[in-house]
Chimera marker file (.cmm) of the C-alpha trace (Angstrom):
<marker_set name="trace">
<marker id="1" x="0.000" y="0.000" z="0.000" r="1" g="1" b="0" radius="0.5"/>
<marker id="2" x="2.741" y="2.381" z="1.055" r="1" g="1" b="0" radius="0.5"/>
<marker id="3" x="4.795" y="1.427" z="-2.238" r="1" g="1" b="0" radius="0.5"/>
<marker id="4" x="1.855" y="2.320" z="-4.438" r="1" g="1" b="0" radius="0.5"/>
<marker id="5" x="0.191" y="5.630" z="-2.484" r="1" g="1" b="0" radius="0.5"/>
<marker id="6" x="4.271" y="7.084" z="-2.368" r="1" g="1" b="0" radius="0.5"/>
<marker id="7" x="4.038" y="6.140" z="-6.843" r="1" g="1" b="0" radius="0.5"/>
<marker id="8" x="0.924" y="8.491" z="-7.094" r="1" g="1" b="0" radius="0.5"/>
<marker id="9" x="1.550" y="11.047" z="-4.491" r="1" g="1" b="0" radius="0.5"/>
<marker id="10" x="4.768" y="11.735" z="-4.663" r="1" g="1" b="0" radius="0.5"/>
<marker id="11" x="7.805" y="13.001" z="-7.924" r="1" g="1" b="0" radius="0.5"/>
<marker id="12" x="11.729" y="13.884" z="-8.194" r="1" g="1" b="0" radius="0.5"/>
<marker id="13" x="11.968" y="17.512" z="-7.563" r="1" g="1" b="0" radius="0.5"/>
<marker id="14" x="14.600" y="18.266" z="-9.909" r="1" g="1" b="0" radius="0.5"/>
<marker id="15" x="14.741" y="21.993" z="-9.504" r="1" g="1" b="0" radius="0.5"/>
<marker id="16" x="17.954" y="24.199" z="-10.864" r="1" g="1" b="0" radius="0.5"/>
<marker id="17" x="19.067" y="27.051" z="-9.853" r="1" g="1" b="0" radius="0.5"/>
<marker id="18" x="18.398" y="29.996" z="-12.450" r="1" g="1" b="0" radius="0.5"/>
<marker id="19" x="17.912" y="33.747" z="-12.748" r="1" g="1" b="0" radius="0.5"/>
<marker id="20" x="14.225" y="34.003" z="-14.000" r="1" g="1" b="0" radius="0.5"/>
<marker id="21" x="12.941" y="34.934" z="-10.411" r="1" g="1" b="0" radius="0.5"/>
<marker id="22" x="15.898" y="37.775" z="-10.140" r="1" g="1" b="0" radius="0.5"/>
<marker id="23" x="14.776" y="39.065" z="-13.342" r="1" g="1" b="0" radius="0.5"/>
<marker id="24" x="11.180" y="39.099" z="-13.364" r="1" g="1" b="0" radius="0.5"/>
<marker id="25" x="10.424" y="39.411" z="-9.291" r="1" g="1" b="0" radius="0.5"/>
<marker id="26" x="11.562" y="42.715" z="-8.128" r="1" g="1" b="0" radius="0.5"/>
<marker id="27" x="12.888" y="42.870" z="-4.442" r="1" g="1" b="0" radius="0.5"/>
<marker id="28" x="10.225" y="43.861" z="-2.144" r="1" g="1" b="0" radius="0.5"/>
<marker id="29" x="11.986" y="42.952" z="0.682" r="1" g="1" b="0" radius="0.5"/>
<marker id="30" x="15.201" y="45.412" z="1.964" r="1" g="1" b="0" radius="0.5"/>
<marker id="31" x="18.252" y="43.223" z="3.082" r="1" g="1" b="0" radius="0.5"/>
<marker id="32" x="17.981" y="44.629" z="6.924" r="1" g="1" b="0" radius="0.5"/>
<marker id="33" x="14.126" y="43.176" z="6.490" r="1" g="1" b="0" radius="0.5"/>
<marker id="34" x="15.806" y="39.539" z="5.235" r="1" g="1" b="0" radius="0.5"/>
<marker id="35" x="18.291" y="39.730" z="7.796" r="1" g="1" b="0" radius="0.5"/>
<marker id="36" x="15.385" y="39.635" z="10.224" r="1" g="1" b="0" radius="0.5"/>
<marker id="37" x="13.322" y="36.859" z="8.589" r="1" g="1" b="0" radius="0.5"/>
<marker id="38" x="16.084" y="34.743" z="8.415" r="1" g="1" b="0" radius="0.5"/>
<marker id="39" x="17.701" y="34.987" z="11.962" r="1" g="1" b="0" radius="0.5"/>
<marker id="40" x="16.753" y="32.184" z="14.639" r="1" g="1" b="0" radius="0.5"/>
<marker id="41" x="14.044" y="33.288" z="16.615" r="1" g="1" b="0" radius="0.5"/>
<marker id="42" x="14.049" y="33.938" z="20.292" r="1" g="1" b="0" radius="0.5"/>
<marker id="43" x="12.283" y="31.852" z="22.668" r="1" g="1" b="0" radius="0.5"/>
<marker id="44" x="9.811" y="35.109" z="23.996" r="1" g="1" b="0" radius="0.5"/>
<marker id="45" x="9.089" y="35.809" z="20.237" r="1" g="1" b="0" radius="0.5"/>
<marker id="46" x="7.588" y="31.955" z="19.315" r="1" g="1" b="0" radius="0.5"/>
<marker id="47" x="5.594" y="31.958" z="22.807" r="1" g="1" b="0" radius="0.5"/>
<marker id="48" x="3.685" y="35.311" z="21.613" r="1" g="1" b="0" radius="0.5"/>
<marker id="49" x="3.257" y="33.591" z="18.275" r="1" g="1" b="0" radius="0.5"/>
<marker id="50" x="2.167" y="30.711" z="20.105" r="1" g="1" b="0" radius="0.5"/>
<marker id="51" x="-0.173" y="32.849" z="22.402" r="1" g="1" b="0" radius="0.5"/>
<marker id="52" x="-1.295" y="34.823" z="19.381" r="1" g="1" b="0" radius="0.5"/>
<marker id="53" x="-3.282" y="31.874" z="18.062" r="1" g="1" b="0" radius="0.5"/>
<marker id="54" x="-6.737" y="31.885" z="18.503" r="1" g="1" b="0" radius="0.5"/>
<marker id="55" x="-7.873" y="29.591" z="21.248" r="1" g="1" b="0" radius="0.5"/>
<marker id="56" x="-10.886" y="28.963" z="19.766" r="1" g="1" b="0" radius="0.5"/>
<marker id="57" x="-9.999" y="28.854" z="16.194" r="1" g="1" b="0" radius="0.5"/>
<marker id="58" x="-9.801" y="25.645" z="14.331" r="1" g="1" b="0" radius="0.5"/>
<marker id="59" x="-7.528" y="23.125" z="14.601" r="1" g="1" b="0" radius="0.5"/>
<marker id="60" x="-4.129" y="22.660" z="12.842" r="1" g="1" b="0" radius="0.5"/>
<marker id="61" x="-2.685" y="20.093" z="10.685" r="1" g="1" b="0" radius="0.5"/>
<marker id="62" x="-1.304" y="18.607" z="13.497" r="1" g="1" b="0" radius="0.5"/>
<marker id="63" x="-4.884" y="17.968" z="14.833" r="1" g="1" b="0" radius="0.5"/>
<marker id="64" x="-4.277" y="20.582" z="17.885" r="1" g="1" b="0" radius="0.5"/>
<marker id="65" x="-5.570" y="24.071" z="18.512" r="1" g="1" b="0" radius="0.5"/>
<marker id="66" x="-4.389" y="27.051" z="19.950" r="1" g="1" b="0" radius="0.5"/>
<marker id="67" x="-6.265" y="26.134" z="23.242" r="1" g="1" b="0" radius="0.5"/>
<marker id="68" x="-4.003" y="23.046" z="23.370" r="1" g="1" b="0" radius="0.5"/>
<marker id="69" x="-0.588" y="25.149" z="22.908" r="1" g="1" b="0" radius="0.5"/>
<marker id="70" x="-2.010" y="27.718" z="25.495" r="1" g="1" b="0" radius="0.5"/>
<marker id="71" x="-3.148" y="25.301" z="28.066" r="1" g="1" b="0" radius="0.5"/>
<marker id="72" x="-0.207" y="22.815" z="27.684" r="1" g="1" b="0" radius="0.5"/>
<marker id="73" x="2.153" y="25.626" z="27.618" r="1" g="1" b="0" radius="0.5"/>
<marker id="74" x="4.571" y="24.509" z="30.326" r="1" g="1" b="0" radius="0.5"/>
<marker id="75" x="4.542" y="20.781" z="29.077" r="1" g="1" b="0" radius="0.5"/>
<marker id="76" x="5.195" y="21.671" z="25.175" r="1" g="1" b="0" radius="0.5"/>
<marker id="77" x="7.233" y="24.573" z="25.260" r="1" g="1" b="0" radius="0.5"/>
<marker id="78" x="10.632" y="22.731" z="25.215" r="1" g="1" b="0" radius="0.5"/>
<marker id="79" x="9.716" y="21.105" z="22.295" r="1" g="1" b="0" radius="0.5"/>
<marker id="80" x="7.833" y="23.116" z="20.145" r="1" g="1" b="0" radius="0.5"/>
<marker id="81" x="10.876" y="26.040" z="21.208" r="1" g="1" b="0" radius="0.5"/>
<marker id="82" x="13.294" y="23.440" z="20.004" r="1" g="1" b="0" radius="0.5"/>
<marker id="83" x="11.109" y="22.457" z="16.689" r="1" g="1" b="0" radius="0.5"/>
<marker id="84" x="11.195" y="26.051" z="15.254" r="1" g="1" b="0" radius="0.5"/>
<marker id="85" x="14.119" y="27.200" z="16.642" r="1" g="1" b="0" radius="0.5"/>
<marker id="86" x="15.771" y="23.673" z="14.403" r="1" g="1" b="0" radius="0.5"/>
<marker id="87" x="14.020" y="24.152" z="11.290" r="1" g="1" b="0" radius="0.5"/>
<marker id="88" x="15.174" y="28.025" z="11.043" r="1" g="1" b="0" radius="0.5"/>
<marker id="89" x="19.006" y="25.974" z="11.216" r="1" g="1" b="0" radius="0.5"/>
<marker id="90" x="18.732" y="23.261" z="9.112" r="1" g="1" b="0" radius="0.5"/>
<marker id="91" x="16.210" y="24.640" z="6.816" r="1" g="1" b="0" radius="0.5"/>
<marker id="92" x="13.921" y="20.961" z="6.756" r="1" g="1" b="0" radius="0.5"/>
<marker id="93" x="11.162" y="20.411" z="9.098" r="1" g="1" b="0" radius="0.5"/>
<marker id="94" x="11.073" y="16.871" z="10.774" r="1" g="1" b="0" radius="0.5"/>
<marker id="95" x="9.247" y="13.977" z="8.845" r="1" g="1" b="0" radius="0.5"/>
<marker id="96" x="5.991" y="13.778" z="11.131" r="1" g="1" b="0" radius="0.5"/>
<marker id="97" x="4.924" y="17.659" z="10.807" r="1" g="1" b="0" radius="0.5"/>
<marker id="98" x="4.209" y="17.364" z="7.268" r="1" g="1" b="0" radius="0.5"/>
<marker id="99" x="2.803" y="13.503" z="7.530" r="1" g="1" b="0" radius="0.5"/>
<marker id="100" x="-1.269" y="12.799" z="6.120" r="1" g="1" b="0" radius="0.5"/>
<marker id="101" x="-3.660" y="10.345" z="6.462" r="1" g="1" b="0" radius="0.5"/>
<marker id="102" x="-5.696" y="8.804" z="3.750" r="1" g="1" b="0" radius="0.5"/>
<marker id="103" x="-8.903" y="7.245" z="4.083" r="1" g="1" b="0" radius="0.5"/>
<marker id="104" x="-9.303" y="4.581" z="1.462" r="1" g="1" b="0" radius="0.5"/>
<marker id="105" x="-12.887" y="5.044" z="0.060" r="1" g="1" b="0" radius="0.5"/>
<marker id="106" x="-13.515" y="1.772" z="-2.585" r="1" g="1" b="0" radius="0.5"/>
<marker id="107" x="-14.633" y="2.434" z="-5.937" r="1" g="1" b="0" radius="0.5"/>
<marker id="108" x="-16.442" y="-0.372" z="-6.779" r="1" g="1" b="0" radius="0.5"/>
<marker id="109" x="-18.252" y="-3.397" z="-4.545" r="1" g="1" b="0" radius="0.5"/>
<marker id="110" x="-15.795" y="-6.092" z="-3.864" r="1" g="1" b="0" radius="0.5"/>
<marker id="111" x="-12.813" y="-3.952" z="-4.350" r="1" g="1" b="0" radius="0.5"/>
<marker id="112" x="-9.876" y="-5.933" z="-4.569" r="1" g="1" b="0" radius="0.5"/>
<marker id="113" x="-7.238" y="-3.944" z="-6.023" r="1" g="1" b="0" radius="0.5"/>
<marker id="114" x="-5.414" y="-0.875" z="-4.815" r="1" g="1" b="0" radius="0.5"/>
<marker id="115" x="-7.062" y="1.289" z="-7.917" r="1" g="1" b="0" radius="0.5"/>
<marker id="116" x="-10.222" y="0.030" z="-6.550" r="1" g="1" b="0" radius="0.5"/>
<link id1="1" id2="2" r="1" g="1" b="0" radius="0.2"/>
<link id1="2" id2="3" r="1" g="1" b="0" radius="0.2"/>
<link id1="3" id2="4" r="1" g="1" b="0" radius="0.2"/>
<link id1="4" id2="5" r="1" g="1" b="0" radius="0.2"/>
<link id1="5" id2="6" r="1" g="1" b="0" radius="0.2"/>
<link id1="6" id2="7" r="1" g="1" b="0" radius="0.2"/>
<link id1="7" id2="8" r="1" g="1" b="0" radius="0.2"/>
<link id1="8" id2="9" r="1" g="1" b="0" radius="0.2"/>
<link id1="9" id2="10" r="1" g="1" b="0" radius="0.2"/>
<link id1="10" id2="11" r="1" g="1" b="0" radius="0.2"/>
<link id1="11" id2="12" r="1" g="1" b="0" radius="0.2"/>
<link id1="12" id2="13" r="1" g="1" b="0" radius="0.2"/>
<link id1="13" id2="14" r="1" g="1" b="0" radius="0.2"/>
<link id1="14" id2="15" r="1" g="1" b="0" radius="0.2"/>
<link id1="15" id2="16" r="1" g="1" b="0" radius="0.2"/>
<link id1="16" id2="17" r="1" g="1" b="0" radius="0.2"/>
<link id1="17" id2="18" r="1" g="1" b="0" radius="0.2"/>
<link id1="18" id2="19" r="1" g="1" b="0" radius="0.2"/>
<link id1="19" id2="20" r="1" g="1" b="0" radius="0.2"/>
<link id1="20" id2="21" r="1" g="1" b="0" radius="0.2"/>
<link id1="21" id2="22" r="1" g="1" b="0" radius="0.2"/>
<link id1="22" id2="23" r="1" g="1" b="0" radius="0.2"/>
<link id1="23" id2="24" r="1" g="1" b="0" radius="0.2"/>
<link id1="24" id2="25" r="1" g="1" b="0" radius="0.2"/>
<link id1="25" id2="26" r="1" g="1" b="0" radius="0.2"/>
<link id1="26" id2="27" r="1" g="1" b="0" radius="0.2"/>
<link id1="27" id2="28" r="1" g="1" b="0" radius="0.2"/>
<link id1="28" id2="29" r="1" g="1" b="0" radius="0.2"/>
<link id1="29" id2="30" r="1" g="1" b="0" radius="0.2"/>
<link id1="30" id2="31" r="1" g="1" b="0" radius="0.2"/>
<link id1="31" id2="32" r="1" g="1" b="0" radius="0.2"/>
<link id1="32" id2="33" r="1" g="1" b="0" radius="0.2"/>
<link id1="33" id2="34" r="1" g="1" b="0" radius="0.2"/>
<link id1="34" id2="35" r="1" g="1" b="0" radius="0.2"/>
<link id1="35" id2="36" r="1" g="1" b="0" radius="0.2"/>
<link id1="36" id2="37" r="1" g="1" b="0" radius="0.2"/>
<link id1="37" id2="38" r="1" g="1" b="0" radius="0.2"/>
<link id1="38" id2="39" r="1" g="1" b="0" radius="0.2"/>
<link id1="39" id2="40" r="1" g="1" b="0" radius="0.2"/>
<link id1="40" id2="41" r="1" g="1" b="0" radius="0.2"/>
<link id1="41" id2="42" r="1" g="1" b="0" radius="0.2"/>
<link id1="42" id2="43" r="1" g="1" b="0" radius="0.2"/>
<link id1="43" id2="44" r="1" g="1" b="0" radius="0.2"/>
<link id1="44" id2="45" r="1" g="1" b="0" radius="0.2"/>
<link id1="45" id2="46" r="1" g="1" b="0" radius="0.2"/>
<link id1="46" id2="47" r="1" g="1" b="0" radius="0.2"/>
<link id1="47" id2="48" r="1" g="1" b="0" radius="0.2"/>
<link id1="48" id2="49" r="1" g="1" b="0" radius="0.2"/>
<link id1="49" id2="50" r="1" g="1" b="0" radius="0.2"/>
<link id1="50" id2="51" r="1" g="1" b="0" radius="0.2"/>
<link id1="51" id2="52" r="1" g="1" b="0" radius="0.2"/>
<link id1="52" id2="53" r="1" g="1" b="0" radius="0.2"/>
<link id1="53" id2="54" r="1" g="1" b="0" radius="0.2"/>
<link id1="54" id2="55" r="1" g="1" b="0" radius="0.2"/>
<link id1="55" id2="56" r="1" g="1" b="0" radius="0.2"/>
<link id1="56" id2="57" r="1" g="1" b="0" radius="0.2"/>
<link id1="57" id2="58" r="1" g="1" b="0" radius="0.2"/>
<link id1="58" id2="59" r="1" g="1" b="0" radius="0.2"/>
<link id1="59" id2="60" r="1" g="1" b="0" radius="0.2"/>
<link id1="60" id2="61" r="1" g="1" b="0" radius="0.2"/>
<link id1="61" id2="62" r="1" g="1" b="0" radius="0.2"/>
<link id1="62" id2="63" r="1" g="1" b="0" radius="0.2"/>
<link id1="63" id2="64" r="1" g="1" b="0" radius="0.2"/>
<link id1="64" id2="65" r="1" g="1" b="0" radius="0.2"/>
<link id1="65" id2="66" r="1" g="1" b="0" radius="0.2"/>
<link id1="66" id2="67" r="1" g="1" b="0" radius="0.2"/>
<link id1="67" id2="68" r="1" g="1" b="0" radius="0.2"/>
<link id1="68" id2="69" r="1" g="1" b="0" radius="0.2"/>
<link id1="69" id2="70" r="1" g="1" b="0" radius="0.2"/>
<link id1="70" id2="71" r="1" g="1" b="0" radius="0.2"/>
<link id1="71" id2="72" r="1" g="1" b="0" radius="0.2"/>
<link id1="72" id2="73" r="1" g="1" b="0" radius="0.2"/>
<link id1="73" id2="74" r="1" g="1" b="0" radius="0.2"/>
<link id1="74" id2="75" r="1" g="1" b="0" radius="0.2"/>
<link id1="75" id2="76" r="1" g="1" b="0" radius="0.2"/>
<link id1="76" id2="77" r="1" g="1" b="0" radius="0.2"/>
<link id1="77" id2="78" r="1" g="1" b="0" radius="0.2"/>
<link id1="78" id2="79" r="1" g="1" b="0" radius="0.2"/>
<link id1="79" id2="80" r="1" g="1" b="0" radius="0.2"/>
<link id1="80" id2="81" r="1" g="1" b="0" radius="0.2"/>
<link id1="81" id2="82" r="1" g="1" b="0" radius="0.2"/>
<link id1="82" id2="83" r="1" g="1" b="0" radius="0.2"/>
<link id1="83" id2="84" r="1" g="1" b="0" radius="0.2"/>
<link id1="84" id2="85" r="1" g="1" b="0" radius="0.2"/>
<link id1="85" id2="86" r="1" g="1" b="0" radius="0.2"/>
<link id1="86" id2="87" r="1" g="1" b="0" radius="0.2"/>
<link id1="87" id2="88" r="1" g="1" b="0" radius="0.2"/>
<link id1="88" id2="89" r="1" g="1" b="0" radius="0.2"/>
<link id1="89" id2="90" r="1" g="1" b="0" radius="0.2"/>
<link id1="90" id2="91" r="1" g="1" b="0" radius="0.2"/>
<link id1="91" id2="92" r="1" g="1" b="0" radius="0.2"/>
<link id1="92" id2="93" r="1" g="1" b="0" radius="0.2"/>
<link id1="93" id2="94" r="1" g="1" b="0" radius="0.2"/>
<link id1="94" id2="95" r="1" g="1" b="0" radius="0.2"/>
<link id1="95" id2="96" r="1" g="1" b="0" radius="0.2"/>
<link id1="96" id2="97" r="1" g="1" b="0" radius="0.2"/>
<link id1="97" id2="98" r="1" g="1" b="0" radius="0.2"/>
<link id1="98" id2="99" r="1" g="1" b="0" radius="0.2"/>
<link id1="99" id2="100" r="1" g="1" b="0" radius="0.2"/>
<link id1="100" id2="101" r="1" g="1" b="0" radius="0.2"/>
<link id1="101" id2="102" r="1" g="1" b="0" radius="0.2"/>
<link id1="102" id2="103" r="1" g="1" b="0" radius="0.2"/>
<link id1="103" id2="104" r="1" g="1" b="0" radius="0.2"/>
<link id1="104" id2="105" r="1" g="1" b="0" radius="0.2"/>
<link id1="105" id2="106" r="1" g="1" b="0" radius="0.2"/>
<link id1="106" id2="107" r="1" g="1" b="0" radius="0.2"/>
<link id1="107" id2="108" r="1" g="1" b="0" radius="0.2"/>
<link id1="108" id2="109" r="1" g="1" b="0" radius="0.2"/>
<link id1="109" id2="110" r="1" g="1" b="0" radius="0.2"/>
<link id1="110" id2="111" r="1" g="1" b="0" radius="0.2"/>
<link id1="111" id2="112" r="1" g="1" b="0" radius="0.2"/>
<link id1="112" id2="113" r="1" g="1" b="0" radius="0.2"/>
<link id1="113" id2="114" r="1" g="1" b="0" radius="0.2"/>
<link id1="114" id2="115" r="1" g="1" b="0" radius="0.2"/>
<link id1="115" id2="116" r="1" g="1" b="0" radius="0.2"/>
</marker_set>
């Protein structure tokens, strides 16, 4: 199942490196603003992000709400700290944030193949 959901789901990314965006982008964004962007950030500024989420609001892909970052605070902080703090380092996010599920929904009565 895995084998034939990653076939359909998933291609090479074979991107190169070219100067299309430089030449037909123009730079909205001042080097002192990228600067910024790009630095790691500070443990006070992800808690008011955190704490800036509605507690109310709908869930996230990770199947948790802001009421579960607000409430949990003192258990998750560590981690979630350490989660944004690593992918503004390394650039990649860890394997489970961007993970789905898929409900298999048959086709036909009787299905007995994957395309079913």
């Amino acid at each position: 199942m895995l084998n034939y959901f990653t076939s359909i789901f998933s291609i090479d990314n074979n991107c190169v490196q070219n100067e299309m965006l430089d030449r037909s982008v123009p730079s909205l964004v001042s080097e002192e603003d990228n600067h910024n962007l790009l630095r790691l950030p500070l443990r006070e500024e992800i808690k008011n992000v955190v704490f800036d989420l509605n507690g109310d609001g709908a869930l996230g892909p990770d199947g948790f709400g802001g009421h579960f970052y607000h409430t949990f605070w003192d258990i998750i902080e560590t981690d979630v700290i350490h989660s944004v703090q690593e992918f503004f380092l390394t650039g990649s996010l860890p394997n489970n944030i961007n993970s789905n599920m898929l409900v298999l929904i048959p086709k036909v009565t009787g299905a007995q193949a994957m395309g079913d």
